[in-house]
PyMOL Python script that loads the backbone (N, CA, C, O; Angstrom):
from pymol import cmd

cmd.read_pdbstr("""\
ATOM      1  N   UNK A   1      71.115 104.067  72.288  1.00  0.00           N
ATOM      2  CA  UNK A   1      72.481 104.004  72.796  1.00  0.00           C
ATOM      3  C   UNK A   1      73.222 105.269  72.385  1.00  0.00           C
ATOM      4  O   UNK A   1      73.044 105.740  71.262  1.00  0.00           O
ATOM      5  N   UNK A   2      74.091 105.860  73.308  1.00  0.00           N
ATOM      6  CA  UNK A   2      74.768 106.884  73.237  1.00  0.00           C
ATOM      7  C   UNK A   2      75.931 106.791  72.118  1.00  0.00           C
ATOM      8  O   UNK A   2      76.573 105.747  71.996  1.00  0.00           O
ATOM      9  N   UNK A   3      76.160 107.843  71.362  1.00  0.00           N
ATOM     10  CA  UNK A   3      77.171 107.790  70.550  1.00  0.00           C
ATOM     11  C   UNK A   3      78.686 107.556  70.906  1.00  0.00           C
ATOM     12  O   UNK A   3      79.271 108.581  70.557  1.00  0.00           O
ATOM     13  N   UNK A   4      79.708 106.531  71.524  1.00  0.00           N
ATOM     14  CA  UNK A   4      81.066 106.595  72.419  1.00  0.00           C
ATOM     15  C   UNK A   4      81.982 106.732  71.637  1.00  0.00           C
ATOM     16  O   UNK A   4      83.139 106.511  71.992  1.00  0.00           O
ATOM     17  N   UNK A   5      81.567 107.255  69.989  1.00  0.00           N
ATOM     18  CA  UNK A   5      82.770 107.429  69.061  1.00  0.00           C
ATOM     19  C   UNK A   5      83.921 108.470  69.629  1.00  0.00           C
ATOM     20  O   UNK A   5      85.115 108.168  69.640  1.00  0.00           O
ATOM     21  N   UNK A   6      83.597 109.268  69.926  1.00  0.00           N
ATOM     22  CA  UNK A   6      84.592 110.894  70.283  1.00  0.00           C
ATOM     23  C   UNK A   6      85.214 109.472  71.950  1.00  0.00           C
ATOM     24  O   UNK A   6      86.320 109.397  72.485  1.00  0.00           O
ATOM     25  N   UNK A   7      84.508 109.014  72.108  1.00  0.00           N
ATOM     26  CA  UNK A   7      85.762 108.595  73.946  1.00  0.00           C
ATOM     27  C   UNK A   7      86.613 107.015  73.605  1.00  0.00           C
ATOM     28  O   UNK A   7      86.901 106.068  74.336  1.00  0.00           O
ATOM     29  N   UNK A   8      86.803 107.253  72.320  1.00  0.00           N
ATOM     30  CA  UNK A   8      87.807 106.125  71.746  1.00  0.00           C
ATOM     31  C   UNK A   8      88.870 105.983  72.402  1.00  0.00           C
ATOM     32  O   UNK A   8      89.118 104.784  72.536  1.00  0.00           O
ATOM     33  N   UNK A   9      89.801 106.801  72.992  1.00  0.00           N
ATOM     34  CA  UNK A   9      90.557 106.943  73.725  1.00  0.00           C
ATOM     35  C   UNK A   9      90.525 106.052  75.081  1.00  0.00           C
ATOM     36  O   UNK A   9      91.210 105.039  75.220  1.00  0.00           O
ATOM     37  N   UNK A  10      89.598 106.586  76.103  1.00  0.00           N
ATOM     38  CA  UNK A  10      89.264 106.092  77.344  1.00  0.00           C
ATOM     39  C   UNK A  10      88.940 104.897  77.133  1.00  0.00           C
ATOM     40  O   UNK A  10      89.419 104.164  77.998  1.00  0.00           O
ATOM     41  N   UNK A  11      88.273 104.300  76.285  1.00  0.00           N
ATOM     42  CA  UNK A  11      88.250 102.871  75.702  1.00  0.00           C
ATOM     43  C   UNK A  11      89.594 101.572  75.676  1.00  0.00           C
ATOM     44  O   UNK A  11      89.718 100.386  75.979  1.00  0.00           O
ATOM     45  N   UNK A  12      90.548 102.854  75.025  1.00  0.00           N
ATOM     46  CA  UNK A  12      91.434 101.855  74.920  1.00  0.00           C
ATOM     47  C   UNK A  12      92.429 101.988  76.124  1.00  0.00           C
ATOM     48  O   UNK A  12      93.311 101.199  76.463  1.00  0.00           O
ATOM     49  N   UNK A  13      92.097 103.082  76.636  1.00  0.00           N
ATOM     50  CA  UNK A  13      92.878 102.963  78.010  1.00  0.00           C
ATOM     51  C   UNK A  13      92.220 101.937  79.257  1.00  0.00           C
ATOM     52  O   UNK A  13      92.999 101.506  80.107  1.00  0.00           O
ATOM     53  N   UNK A  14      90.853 101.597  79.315  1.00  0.00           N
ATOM     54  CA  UNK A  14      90.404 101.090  80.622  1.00  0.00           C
ATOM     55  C   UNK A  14      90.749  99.513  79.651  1.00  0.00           C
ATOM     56  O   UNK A  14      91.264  98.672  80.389  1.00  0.00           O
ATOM     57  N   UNK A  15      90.598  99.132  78.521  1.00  0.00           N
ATOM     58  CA  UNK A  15      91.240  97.782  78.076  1.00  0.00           C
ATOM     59  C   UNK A  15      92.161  97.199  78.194  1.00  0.00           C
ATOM     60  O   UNK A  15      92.318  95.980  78.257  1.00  0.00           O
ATOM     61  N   UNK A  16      93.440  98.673  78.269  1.00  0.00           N
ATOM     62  CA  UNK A  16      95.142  97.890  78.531  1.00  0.00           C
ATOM     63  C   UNK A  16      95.094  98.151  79.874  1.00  0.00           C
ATOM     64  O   UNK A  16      96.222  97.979  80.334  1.00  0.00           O
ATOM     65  N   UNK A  17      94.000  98.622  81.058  1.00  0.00           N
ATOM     66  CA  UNK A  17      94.102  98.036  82.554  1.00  0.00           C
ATOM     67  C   UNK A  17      93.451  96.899  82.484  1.00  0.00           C
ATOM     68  O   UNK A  17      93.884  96.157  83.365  1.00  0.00           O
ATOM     69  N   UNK A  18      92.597  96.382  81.849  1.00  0.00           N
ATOM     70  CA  UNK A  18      91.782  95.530  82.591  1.00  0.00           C
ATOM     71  C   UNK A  18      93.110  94.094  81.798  1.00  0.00           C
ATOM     72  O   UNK A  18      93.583  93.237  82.544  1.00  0.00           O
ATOM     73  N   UNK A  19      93.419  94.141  80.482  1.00  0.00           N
ATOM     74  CA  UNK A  19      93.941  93.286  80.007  1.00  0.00           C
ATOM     75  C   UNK A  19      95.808  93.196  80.848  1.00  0.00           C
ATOM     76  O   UNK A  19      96.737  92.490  80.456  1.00  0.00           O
ATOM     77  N   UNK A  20      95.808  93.915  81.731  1.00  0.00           N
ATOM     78  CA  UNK A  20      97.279  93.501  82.454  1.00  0.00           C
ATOM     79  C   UNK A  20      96.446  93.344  84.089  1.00  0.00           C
ATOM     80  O   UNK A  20      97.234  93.201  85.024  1.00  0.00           O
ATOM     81  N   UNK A  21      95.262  93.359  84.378  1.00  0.00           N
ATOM     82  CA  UNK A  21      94.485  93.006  85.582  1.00  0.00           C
ATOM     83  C   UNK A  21      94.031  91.866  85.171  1.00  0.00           C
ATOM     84  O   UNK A  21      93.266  91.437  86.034  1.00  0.00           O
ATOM     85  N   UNK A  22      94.123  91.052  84.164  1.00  0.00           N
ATOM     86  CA  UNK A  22      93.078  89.705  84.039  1.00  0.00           C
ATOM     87  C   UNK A  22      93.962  88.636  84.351  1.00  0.00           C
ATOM     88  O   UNK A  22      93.383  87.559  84.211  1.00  0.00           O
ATOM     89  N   UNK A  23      95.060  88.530  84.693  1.00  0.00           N
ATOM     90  CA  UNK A  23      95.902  87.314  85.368  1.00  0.00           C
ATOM     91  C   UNK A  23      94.962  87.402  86.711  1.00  0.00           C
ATOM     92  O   UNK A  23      94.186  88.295  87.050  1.00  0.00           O
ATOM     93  N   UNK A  24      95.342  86.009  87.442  1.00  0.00           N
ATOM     94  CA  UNK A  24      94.478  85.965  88.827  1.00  0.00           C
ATOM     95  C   UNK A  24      95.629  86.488  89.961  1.00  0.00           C
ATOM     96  O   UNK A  24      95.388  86.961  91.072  1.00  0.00           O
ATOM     97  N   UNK A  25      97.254  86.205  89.197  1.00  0.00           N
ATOM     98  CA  UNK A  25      98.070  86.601  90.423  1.00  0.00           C
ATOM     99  C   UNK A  25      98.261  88.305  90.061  1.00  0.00           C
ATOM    100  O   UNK A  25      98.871  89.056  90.822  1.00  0.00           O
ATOM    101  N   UNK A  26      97.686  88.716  88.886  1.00  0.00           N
ATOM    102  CA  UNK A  26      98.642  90.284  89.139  1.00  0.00           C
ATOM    103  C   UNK A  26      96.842  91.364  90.156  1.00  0.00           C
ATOM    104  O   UNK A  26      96.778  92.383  90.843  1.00  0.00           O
ATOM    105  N   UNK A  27      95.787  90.350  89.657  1.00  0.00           N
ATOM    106  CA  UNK A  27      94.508  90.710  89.945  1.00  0.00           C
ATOM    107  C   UNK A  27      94.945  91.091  91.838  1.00  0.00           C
ATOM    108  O   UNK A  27      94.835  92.201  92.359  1.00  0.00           O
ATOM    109  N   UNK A  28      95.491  89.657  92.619  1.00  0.00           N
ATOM    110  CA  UNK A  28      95.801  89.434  93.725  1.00  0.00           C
ATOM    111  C   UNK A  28      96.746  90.587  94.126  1.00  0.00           C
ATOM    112  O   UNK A  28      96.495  91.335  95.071  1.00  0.00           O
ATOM    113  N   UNK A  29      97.620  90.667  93.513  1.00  0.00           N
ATOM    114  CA  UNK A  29      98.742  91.535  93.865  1.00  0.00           C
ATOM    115  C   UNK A  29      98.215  92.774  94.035  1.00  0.00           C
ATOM    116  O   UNK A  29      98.256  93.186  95.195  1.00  0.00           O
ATOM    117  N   UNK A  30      97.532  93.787  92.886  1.00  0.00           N
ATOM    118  CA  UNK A  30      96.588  94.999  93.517  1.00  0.00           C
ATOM    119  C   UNK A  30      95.786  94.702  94.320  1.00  0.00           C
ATOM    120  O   UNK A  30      95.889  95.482  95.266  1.00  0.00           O
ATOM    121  N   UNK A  31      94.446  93.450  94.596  1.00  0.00           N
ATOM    122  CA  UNK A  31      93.882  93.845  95.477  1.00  0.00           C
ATOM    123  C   UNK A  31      94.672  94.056  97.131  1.00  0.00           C
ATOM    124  O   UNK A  31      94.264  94.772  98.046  1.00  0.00           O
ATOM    125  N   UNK A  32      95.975  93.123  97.110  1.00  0.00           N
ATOM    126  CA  UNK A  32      96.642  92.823  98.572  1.00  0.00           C
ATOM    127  C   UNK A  32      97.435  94.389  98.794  1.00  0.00           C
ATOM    128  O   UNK A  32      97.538  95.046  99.831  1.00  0.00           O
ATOM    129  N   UNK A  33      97.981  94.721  97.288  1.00  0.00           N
ATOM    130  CA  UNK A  33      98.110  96.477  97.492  1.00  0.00           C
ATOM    131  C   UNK A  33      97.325  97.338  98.171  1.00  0.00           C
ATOM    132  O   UNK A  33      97.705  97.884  99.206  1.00  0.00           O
ATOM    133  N   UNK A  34      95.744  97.596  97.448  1.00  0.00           N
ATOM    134  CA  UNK A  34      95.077  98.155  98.101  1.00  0.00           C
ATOM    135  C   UNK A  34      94.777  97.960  99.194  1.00  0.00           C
ATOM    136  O   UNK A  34      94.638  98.962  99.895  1.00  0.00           O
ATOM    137  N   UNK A  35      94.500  96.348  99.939  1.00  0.00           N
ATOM    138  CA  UNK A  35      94.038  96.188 100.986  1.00  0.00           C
ATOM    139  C   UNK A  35      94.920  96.520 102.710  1.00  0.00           C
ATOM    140  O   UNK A  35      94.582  96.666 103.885  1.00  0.00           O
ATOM    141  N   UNK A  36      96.471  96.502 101.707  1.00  0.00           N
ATOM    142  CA  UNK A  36      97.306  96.239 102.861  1.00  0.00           C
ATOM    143  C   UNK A  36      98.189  97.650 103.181  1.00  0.00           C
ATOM    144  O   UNK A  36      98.719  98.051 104.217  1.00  0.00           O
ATOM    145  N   UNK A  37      98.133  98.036 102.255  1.00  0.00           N
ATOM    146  CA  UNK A  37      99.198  99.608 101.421  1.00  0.00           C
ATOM    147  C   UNK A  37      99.861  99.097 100.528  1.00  0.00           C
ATOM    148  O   UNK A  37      99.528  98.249  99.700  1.00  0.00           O
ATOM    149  N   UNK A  38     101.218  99.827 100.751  1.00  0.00           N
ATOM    150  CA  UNK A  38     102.358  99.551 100.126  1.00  0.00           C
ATOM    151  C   UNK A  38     103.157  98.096 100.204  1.00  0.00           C
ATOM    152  O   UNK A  38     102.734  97.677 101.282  1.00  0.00           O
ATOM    153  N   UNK A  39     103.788  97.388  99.852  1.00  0.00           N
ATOM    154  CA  UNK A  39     104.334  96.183  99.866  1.00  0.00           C
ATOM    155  C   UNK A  39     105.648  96.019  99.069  1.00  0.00           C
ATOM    156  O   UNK A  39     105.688  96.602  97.985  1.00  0.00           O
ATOM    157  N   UNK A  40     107.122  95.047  99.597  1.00  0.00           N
ATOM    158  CA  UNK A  40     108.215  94.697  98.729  1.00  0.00           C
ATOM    159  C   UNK A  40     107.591  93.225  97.967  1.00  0.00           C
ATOM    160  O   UNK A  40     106.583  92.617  98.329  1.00  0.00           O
ATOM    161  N   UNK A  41     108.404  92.903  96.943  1.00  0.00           N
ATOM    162  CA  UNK A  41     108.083  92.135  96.150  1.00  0.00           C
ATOM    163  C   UNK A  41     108.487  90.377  97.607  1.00  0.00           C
ATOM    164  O   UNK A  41     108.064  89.262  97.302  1.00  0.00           O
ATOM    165  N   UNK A  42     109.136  90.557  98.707  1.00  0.00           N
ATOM    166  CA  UNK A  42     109.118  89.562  99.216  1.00  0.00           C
ATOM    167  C   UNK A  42     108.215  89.162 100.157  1.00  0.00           C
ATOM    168  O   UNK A  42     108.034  87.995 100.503  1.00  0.00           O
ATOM    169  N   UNK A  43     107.398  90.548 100.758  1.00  0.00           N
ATOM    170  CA  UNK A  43     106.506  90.240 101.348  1.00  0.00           C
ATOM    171  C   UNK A  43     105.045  89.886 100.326  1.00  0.00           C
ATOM    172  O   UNK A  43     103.981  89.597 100.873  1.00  0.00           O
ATOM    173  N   UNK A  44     105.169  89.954  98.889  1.00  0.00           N
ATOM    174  CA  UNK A  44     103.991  89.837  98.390  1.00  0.00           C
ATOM    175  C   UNK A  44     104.337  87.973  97.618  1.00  0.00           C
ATOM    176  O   UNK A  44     103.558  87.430  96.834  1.00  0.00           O
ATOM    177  N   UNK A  45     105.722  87.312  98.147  1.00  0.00           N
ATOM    178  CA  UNK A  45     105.594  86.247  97.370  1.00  0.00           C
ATOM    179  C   UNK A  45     105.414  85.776  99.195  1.00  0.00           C
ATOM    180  O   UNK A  45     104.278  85.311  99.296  1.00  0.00           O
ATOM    181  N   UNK A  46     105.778  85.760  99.908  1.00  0.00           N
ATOM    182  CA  UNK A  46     105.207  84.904 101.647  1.00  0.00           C
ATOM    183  C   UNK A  46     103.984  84.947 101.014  1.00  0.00           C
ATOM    184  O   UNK A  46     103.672  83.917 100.416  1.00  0.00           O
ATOM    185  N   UNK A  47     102.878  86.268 100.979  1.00  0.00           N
ATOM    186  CA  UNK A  47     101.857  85.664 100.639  1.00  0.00           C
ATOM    187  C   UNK A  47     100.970  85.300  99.780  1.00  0.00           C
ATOM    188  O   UNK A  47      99.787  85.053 100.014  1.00  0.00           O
ATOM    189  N   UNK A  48     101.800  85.237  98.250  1.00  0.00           N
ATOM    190  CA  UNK A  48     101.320  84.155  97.445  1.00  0.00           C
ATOM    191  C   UNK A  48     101.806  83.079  97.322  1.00  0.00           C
ATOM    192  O   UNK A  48     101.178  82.237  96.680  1.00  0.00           O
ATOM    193  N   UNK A  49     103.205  82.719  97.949  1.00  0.00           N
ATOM    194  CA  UNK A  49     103.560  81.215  97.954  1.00  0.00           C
ATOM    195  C   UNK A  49     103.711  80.698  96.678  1.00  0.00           C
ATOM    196  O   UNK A  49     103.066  79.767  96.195  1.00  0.00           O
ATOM    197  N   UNK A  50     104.984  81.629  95.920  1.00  0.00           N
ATOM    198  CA  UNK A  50     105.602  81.606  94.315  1.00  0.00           C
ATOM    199  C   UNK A  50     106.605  82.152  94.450  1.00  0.00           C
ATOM    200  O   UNK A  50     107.077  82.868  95.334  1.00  0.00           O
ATOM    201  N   UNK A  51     107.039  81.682  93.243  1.00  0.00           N
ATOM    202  CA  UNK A  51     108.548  82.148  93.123  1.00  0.00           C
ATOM    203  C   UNK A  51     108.901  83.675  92.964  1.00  0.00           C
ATOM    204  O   UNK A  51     108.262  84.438  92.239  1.00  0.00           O
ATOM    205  N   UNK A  52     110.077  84.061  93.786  1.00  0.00           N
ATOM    206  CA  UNK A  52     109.866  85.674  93.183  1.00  0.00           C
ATOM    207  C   UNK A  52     110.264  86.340  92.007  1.00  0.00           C
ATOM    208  O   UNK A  52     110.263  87.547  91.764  1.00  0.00           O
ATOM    209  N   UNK A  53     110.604  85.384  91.315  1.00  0.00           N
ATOM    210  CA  UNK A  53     111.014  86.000  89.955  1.00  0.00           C
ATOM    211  C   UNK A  53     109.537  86.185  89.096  1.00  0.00           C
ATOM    212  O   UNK A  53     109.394  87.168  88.368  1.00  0.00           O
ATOM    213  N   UNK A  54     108.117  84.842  89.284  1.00  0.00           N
ATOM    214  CA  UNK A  54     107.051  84.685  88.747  1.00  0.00           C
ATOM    215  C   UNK A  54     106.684  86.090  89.435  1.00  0.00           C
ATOM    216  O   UNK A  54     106.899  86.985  88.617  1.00  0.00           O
ATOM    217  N   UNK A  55     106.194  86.605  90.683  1.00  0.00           N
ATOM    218  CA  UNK A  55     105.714  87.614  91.219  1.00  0.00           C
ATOM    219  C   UNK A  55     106.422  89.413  90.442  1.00  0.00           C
ATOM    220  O   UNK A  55     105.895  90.471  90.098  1.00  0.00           O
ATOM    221  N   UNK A  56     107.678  88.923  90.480  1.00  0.00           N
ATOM    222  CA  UNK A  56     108.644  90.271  89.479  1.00  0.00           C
ATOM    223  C   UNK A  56     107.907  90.606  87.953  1.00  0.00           C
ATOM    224  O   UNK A  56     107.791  91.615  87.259  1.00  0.00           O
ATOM    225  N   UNK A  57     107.470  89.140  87.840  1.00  0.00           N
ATOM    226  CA  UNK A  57     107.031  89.247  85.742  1.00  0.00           C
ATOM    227  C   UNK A  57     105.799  90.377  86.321  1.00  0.00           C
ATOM    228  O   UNK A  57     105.783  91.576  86.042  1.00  0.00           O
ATOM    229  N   UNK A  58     105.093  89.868  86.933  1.00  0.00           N
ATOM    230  CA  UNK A  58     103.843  90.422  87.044  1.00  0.00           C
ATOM    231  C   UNK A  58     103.929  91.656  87.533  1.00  0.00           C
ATOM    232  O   UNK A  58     103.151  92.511  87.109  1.00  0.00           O
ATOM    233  N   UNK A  59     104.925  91.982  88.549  1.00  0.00           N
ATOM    234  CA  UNK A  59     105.137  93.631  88.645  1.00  0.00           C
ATOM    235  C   UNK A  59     105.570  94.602  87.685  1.00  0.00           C
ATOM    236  O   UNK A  59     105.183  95.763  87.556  1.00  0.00           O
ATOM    237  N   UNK A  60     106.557  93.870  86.927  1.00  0.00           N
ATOM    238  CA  UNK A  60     106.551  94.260  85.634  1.00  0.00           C
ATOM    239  C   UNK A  60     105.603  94.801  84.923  1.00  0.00           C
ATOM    240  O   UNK A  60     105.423  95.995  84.685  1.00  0.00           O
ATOM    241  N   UNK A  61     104.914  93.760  84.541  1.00  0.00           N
ATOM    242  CA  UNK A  61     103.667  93.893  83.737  1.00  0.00           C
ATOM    243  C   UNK A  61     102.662  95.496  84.448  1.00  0.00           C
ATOM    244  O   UNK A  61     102.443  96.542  83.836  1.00  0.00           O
ATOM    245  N   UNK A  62     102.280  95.171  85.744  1.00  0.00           N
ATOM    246  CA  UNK A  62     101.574  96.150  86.600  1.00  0.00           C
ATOM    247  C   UNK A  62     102.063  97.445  86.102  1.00  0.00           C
ATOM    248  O   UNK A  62     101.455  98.343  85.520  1.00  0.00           O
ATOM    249  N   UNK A  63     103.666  97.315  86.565  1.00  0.00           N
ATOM    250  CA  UNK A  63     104.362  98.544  86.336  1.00  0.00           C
ATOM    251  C   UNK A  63     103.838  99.169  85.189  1.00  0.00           C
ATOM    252  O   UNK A  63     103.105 100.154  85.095  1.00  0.00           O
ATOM    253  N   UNK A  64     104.364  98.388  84.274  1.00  0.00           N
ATOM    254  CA  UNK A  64     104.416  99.427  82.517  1.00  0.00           C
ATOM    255  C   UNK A  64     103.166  99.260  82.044  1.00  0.00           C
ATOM    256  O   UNK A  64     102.911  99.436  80.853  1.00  0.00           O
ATOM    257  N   UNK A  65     101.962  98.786  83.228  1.00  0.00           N
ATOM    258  CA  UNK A  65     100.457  99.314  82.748  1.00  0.00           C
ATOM    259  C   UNK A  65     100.084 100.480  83.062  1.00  0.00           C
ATOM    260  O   UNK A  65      99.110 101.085  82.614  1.00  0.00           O
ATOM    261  N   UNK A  66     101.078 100.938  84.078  1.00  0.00           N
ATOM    262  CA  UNK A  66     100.694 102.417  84.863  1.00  0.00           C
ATOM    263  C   UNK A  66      99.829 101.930  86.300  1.00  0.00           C
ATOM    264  O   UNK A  66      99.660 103.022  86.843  1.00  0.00           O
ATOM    265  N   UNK A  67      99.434 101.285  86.865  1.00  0.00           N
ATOM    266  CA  UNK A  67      99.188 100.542  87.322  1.00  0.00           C
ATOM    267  C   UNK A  67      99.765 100.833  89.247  1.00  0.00           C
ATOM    268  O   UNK A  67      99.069 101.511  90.003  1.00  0.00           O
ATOM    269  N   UNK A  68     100.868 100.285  89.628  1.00  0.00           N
ATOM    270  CA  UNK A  68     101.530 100.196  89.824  1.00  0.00           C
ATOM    271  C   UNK A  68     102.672 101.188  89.941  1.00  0.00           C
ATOM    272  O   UNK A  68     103.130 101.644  88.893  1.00  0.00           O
ATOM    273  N   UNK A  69     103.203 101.588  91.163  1.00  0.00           N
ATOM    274  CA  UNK A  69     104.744 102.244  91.201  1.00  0.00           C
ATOM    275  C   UNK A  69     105.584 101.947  92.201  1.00  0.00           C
ATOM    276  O   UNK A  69     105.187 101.568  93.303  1.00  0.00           O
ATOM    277  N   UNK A  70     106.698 102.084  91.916  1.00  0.00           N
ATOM    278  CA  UNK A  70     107.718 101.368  93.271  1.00  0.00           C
ATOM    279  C   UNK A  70     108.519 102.806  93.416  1.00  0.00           C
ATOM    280  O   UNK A  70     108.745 103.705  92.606  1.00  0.00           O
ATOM    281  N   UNK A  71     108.857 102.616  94.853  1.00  0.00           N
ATOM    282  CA  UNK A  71     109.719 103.497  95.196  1.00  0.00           C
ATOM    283  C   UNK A  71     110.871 102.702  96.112  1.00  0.00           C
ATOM    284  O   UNK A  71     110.501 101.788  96.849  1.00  0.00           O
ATOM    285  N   UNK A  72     112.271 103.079  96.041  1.00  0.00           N
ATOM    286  CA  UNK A  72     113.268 102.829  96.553  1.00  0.00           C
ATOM    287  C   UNK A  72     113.605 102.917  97.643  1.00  0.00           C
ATOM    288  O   UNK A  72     113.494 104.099  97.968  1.00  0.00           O
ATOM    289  N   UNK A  73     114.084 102.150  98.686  1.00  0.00           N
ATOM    290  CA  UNK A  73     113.801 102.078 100.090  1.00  0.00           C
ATOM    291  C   UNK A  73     115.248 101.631 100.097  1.00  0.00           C
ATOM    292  O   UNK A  73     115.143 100.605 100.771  1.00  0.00           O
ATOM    293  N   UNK A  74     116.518 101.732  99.789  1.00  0.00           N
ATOM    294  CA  UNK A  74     117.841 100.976 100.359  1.00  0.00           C
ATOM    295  C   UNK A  74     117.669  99.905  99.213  1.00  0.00           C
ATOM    296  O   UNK A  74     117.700 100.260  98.035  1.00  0.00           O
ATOM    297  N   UNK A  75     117.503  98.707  99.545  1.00  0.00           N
ATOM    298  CA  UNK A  75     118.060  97.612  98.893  1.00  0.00           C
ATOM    299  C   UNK A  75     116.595  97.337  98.149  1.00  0.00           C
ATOM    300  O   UNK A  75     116.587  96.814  97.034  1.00  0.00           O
ATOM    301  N   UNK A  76     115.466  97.679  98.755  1.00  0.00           N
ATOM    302  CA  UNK A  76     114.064  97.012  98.449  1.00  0.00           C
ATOM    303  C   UNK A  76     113.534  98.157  97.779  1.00  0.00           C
ATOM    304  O   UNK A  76     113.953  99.307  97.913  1.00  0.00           O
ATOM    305  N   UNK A  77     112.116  97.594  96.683  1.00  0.00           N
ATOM    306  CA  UNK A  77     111.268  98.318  96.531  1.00  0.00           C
ATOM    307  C   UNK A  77     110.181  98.579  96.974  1.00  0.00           C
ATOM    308  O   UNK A  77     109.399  97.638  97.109  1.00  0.00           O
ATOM    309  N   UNK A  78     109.887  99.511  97.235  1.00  0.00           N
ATOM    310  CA  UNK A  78     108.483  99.474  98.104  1.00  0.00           C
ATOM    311  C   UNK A  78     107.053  99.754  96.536  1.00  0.00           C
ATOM    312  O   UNK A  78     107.154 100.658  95.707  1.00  0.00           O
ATOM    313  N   UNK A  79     106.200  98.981  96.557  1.00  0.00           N
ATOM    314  CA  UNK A  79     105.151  99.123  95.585  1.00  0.00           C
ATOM    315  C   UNK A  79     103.791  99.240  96.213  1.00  0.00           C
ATOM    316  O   UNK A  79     103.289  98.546  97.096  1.00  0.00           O
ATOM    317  N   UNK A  80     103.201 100.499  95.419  1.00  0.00           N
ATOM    318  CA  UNK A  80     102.136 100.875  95.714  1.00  0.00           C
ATOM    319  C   UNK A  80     100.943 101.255  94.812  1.00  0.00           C
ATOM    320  O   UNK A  80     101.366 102.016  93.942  1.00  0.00           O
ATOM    321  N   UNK A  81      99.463 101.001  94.655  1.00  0.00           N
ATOM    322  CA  UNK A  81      98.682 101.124  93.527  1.00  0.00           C
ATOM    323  C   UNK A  81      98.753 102.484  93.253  1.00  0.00           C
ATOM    324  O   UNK A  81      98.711 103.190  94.260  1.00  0.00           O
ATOM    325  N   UNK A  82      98.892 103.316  91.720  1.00  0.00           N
ATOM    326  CA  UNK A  82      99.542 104.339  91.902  1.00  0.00           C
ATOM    327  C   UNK A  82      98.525 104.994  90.606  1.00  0.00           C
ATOM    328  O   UNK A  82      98.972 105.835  89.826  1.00  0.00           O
ATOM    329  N   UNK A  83      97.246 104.518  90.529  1.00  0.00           N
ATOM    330  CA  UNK A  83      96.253 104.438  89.297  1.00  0.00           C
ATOM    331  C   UNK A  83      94.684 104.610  90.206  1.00  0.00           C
ATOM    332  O   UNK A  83      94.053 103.644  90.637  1.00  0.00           O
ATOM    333  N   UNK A  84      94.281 106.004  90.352  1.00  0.00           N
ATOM    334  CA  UNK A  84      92.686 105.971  90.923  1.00  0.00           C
ATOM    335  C   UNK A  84      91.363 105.430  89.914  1.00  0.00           C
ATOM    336  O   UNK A  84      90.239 105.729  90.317  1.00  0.00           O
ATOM    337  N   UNK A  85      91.490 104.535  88.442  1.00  0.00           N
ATOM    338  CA  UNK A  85      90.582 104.448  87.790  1.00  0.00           C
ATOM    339  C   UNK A  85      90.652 102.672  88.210  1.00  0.00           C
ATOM    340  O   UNK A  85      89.591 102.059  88.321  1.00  0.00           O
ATOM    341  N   UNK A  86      92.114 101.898  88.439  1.00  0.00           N
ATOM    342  CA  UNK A  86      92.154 100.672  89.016  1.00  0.00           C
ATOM    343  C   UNK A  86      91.610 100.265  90.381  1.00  0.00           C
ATOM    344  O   UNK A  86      91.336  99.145  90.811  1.00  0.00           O
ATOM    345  N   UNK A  87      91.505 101.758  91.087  1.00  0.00           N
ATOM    346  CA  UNK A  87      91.325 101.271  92.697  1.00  0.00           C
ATOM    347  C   UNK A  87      89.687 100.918  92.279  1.00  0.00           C
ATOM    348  O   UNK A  87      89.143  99.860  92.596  1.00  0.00           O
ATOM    349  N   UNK A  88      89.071 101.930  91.568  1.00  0.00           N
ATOM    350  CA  UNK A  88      87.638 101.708  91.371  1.00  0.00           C
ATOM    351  C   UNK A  88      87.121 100.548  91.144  1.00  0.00           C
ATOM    352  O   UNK A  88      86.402  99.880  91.887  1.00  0.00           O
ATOM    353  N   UNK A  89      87.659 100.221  89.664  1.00  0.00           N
ATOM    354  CA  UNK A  89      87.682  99.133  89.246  1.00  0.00           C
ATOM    355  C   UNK A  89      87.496  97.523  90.073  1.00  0.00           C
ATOM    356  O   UNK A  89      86.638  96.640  90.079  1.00  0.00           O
ATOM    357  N   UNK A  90      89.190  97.812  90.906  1.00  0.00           N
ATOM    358  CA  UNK A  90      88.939  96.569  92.115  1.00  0.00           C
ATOM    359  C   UNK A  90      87.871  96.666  93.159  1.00  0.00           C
ATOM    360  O   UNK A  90      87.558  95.541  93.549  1.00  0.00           O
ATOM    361  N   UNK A  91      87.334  97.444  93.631  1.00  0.00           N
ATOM    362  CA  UNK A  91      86.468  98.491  94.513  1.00  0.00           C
ATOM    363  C   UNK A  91      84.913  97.620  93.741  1.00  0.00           C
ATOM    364  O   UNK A  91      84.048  97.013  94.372  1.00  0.00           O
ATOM    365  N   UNK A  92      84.945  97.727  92.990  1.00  0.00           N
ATOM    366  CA  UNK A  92      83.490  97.197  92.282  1.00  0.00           C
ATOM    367  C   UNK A  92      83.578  95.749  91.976  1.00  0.00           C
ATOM    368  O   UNK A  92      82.645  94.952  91.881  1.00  0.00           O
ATOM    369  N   UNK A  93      84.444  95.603  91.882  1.00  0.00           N
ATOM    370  CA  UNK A  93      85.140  93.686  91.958  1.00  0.00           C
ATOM    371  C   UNK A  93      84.723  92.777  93.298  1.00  0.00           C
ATOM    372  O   UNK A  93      84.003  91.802  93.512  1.00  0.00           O
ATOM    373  N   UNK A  94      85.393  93.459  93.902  1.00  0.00           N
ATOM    374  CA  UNK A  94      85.375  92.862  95.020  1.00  0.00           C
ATOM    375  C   UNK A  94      84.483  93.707  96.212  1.00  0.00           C
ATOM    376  O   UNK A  94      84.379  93.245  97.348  1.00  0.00           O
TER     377      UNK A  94
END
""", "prot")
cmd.dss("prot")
cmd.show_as("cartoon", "prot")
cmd.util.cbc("prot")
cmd.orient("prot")
C-alpha cells in the first residue's frame, strides 16, 4: 500500500463532501442539480414534496460545503453545482 501520509489534506477535504452529501435529500438535491442545471429553492421543493424551509437547511448545508452556489436573479436564487470533484463523485454514484 502506498504511503497517503503527505495527501492528508485531500482526505479531509473529499470527507467534509461526502459527510454534507450523505443526507438522501441534500444527495437528491445535487443529483436533480446536475441532472437538470441550475434550480430555485421552489422548484427543487415541487419536486421533493417538503417543506421549503427543510429544503433551505440543506442548501445551507450544500452551500458552506462548497458544494453548491446561488446566484441572484430579482427576488429568487438560482443554485447551481459549483464543485468538479462532487460532479465526479455523483457521476460514479449513480
Amino acid at each position: 500500500m502506498e504511503n497517503y501520509k503527505n495527501d492528508t489534506k485531500l482526505f479531509e477535504e473529499y470527507s467534509e463532501l461526502l459527510k454534507a452529501l450523505s443526507h438522501p435529500v441534500r444527495l437528491c438535491i445535487v443529483k436533480g442539480l446536475l441532472d437538470n442545471g441550475s434550480s430555485n429553492v421552489s422548484n427543487m421543493q415541487n419536486c421533493l414534496d417538503m417543506p421549503q424551509s427543510t429544503i433551505s437547511q440543506h442548501v445551507s448545508k450544500l452551500k458552506s460545503a462548497g458544494i453548491i452556489s446561488g446566484e441572484r436573479n430579482g427576488l429568487e436564487i438560482i443554485y447551481k453545482v459549483s464543485n468538479d470533484k462532487v460532479e465526479k463523485i455523483i457521476k460514479a454514484l449513480f
